[in-house]
N, C-alpha and C positions, 0 to 999 in steps of 0.2 A: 478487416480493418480497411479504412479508405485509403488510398491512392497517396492524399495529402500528408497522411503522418498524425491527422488530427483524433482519434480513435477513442473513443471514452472507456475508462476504465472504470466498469462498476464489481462495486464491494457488494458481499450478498449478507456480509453482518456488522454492526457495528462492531469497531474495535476494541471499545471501552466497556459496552455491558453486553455484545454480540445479539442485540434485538437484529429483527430484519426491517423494523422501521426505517427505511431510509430512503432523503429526499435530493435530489441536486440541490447544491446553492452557490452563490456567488454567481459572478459572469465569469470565471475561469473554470477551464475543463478538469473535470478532475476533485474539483469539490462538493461535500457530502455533507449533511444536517442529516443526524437520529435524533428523531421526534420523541422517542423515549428517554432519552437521558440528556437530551436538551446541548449537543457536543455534538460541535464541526470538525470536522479534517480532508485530509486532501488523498488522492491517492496518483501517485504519478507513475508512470513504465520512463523504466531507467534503461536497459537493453535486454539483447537477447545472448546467453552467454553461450561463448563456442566449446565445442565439446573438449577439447583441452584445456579449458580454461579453470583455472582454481576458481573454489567457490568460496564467497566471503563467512557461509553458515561455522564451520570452523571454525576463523577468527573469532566471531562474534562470541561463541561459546565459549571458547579458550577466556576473550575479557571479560566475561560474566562470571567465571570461576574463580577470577582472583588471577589471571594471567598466568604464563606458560612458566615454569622453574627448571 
Protein backbone atom coordinates (compact mmCIF):
# COMPACT_ATOMS: atom_id res chain seq x y z
CA UNK A 1 0.00 0.00 0.00
CA UNK A 2 1.21 3.64 -0.54
CA UNK A 3 2.74 5.92 1.82
CA UNK A 4 -0.46 8.28 1.47
CA UNK A 5 -3.25 5.92 2.77
CA UNK A 6 -4.68 5.96 -0.70
CA UNK A 7 -4.58 2.09 -1.62
CA UNK A 8 -7.16 0.40 -3.79
CA UNK A 9 -9.22 -2.18 -2.58
CA UNK A 10 -9.96 -4.64 -5.32
CA UNK A 11 -12.90 -7.34 -4.94
CA UNK A 12 -11.92 -10.64 -7.07
CA UNK A 13 -16.03 -11.51 -7.26
CA UNK A 14 -18.97 -9.80 -7.41
CA UNK A 15 -21.05 -9.79 -4.28
CA UNK A 16 -24.35 -10.18 -5.64
CA UNK A 17 -24.00 -13.01 -8.48
CA UNK A 18 -19.85 -13.49 -7.60
CA UNK A 19 -18.85 -13.21 -11.46
CA UNK A 20 -15.26 -12.08 -11.79
CA UNK A 21 -16.45 -9.52 -14.29
CA UNK A 22 -15.43 -6.51 -12.63
CA UNK A 23 -14.71 -2.83 -13.58
CA UNK A 24 -13.65 0.37 -11.64
CA UNK A 25 -16.29 3.06 -11.68
CA UNK A 26 -16.90 6.27 -10.46
CA UNK A 27 -14.16 8.91 -9.65
CA UNK A 28 -13.92 7.48 -6.00
CA UNK A 29 -11.48 4.81 -4.87
CA UNK A 30 -13.16 1.97 -4.09
CA UNK A 31 -15.99 1.65 -6.46
CA UNK A 32 -16.78 -1.39 -8.62
CA UNK A 33 -19.41 -2.02 -11.82
CA UNK A 34 -19.94 -6.11 -12.63
CA UNK A 35 -20.63 -6.14 -16.17
CA UNK A 36 -22.53 -9.25 -15.58
CA UNK A 37 -25.38 -8.41 -13.40
CA UNK A 38 -25.30 -4.76 -14.30
CA UNK A 39 -24.64 -3.73 -10.08
CA UNK A 40 -22.38 -1.15 -8.58
CA UNK A 41 -20.79 -1.10 -5.06
CA UNK A 42 -18.16 0.15 -3.20
CA UNK A 43 -15.56 -1.60 -1.18
CA UNK A 44 -13.83 0.45 1.62
CA UNK A 45 -10.90 -0.70 4.37
CA UNK A 46 -12.18 0.34 7.79
CA UNK A 47 -8.98 -0.81 9.99
CA UNK A 48 -6.69 -3.11 10.95
CA UNK A 49 -7.91 -4.98 14.22
CA UNK A 50 -5.47 -5.37 17.21
CA UNK A 51 -4.94 -8.73 18.50
CA UNK A 52 -7.18 -8.11 21.52
CA UNK A 53 -9.51 -6.69 20.01
CA UNK A 54 -13.28 -8.25 19.79
CA UNK A 55 -14.29 -9.14 16.64
CA UNK A 56 -17.67 -7.79 15.30
CA UNK A 57 -18.38 -11.57 13.32
CA UNK A 58 -20.08 -12.66 16.59
CA UNK A 59 -22.38 -9.81 16.99
CA UNK A 60 -23.41 -9.87 13.56
CA UNK A 61 -24.42 -13.64 13.87
CA UNK A 62 -25.82 -13.36 17.25
CA UNK A 63 -28.40 -10.44 15.22
CA UNK A 64 -28.92 -12.65 12.27
CA UNK A 65 -30.25 -15.37 14.76
CA UNK A 66 -32.86 -13.49 16.14
CA UNK A 67 -30.54 -11.94 18.96
CA UNK A 68 -28.79 -13.15 22.11
CA UNK A 69 -31.68 -14.61 25.02
Amino acid sequence: MSGSGEGRAVPYYCPFCASEDLWPAGETHGQWECRSCARTFAVRFVSVASPGERSLRPAIETAAAGGAR
